[in-house]
N, C-alpha and C positions, 0 to 999 in steps of 0.2 A: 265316591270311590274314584272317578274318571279324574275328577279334579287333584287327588294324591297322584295318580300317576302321570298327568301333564305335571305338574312339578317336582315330581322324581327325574322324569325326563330332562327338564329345564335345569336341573343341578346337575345331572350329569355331563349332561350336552357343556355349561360352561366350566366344569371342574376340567375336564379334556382340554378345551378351549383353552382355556389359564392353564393347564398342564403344560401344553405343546409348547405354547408361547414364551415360557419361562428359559431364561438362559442357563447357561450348564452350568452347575457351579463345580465338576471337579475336571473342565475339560482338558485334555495334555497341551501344552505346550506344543507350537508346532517347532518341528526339526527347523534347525537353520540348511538354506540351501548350499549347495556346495558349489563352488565357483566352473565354470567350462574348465575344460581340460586344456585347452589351450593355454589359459590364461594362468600367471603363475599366483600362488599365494599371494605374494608382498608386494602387489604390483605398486608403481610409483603413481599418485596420487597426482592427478593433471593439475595444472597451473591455470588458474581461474580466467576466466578472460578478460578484457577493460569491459568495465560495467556502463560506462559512461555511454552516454547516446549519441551516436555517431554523429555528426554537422551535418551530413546530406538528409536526417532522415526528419521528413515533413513534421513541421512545425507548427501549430495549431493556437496562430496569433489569435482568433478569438475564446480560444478557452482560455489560453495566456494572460487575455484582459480582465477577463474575470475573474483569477487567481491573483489579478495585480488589484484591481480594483476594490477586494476585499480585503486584501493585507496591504495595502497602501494608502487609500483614501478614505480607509476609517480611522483612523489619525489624523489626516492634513492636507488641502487640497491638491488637487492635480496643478494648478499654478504654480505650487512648490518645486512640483517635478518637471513642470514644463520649463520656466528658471534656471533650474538648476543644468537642464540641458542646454539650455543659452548660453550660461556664462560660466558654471563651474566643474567640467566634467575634465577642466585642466589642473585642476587645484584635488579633487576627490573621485576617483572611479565610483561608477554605478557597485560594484564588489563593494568596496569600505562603505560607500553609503549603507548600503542594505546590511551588512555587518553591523555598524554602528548602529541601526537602528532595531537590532535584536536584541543586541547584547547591552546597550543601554539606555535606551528607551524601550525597550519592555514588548516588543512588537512579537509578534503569536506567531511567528509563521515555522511551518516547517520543513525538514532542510529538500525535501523535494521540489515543495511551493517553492523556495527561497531559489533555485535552480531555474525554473522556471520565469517568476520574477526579473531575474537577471538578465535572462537571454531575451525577454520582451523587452525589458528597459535598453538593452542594447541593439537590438532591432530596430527599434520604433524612434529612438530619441538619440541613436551614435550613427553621427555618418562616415 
């Protein structure tokens, strides 16, 4: 008989348990809030800011290299790009380079990396 009612117990105990825990299924809708009183209904919608990362803000040439070194040099070596800073940055920007090599040679990078990429290859190899 002890043994029915510890397992009476233990159904009950989790049927509560599972009860409590179950989401609501008819709960309302909560009200939309209502704007300050200040503030008019149709207020004009602010003008986004430049997204763009400012030039003064620190720059983190060694994570740069490793963003460059996995979307650069697993295709073709660093002596291509070192080269290429030697003698042809008159004839093609580091921009079209990286460009040309997304869009037709097939290279994965994306357009954050490619941001980045950029402003390392121009740091480290444009004087």
């Amino acid at each position: 008989m002890q043994m029915k009612a510890v397992l009476l117990l233990l159904c009950v105990t989790l049927a509560v348990f599972w009860g409590g825990c179950a989401p609501e299924v008819d709960a309302p809708a909560p009200e939309p809030e209502a704007p300050p009183p200040d503030v008019p209904e149709e207020a004009e919608p602010m003008e986004p800011e430049d997204e763009a990362e400012p030039e003064d803000e620190a720059f983190d040439m060694a994570a740069a290299e490793e963003v460059f070194q996995e979307s650069c040099t697993a295709c073709h070596g660093l002596d291509r790009i070192e080269h290429h800073a030697e003698v042809g940055l008159e004839e093609e920007s580091w921009d079209a380079i990286v460009t040309r090599m997304i869009e037709e040679k097939g290279a994965q990078i994306s357009p954050e990396d490619q941001q980045i990429v950029l402003r390392y290859l121009e740091e480290k190899y444009t004087e």
